[in-house]
N, C-alpha and C positions, 0 to 999 in steps of 0.2 A: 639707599633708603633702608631703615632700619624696622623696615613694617614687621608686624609681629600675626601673627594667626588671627582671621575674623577682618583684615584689613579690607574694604573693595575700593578700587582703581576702577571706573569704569573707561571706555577707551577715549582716545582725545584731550587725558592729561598728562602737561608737561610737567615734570617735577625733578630736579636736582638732585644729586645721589647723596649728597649731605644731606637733606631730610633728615627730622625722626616723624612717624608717620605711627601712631599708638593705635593700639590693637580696637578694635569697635569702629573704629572712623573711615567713614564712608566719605567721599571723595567721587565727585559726579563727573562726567562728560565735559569737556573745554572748559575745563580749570587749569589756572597757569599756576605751579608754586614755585617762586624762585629757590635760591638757595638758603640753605641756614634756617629753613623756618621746623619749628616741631606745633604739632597737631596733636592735640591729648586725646586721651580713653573717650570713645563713644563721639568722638563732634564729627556732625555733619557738612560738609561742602557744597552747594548746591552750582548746576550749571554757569558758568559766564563769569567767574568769580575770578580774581587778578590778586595772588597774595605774591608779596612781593618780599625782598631780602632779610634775613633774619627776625622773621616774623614768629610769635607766640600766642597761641591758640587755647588755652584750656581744654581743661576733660569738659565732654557734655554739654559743650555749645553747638548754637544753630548760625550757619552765616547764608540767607537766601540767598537765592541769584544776580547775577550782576552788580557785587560788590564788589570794591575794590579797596584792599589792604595796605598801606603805605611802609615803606621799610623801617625795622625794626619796630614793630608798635606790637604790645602788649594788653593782650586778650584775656580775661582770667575768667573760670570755671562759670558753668550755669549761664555764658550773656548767649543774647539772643540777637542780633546783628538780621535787620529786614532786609528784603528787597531792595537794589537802588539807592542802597547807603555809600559815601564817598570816605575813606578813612585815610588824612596821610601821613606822613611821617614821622616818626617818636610818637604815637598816641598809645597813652594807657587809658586803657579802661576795663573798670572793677569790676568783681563775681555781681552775677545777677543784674547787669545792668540790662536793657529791654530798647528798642528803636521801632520806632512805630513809621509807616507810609500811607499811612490811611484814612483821612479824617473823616469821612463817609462810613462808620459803621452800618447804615442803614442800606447802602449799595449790596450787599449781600454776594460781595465777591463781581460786579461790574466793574466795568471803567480803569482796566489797567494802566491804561495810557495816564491814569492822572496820579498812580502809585509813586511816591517822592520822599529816598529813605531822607534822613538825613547827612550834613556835610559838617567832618568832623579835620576842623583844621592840624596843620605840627603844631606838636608839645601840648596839645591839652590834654587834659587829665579828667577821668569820667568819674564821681566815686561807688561805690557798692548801690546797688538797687536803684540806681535813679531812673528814669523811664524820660528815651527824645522823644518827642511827639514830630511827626511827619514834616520832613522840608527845612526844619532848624537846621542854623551854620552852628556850631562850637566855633568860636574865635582862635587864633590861632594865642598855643599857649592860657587859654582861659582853664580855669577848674571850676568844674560841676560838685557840689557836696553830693554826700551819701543819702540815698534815698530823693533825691528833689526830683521834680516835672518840669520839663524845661519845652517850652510851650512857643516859646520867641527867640532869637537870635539871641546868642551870647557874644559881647564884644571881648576883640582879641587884649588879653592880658587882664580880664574879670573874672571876679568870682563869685558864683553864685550859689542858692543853695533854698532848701525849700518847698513845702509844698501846703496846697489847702482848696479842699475838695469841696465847693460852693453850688448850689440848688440855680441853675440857669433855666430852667425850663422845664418843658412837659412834653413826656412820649407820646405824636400821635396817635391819634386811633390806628389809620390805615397802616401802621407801620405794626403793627403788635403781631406778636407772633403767634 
């Protein structure tokens, strides 16, 4: 492992001595990294998390708990990778892209058991900034444009792209903060 000063390993992780594991990057409890993967400046690892062969991580990302990494797939700078996300094999996905499990903002942090990152099939392609919304498949081999909200299933070998922010309703009372 080619950790640099400021690295923390906390204990219960497996990780392969070909690692590069970059300086700021924290790295939690039963996390498995296979071999070959490099971990950029500052990202975070959180418990339960399964990254698998020659995997790429960016500076400055977030990957919650209980994800799992598929081989060789390609992570770049600033993504935010939720909870209960499935990611497998050959997936790129661009800086800044965002994965949501949550469609209850109003839960105010209840109800884990119904937290569902998204499932992001081989060979798709995520572009810069785009945001999954909770429980969406990426088709396998599908591309997401730059910047879109992908709210529904993407079928395998489509391409989508887009987005448009529409007035659907009214914030309770009882819900106000």
């Amino acid at each position: 492992m080619d950790a640099v000063v400021c690295v923390s390993l906390d204990h219960g992780v497996e990780y392969m001595s070909d690692n590069r594991i970059m300086s700021g990057a924290v790295i939690e409890e039963d996390v498995l990294i296979s071999g070959g993967a490099f971990i950029g400046h500052n990202t975070v690892v959180r418990q339960g998390t399964c990254i698998y062969n020659a995997v790429v991580i960016g500076h400055n990302c977030t990957i919650e708990p209980c994800v799992t990494i598929g081989e060789r797939t390609r992570i770049q700078a600033n993504v935010y990778i939720t909870k209960n996300t499935y990611i497998e094999d050959d997936v790129f996905i661009g800086p800044c892209v965002c994965t949501a499990n949550d469609w209850d903002i109003l839960s105010h942090g209840r109800g884990e058991a119904d937290l569902v990152g998204p499932t992001i099939m081989r060979g798709a392609r995520i572009g810069a900034q785009a945001l999954l919304m909770p429980g969406v498949t990426i088709g396998e081999n599908a591309m997401v444009g730059a910047g879109s909200v992908v709210a529904e299933d993407v079928e395998a070998g489509t391409i989508v792209h887009g987005r448009k922010a529409e007035v659907t309703g009214r914030v309770k009372r009882e819900h106000w903060l």
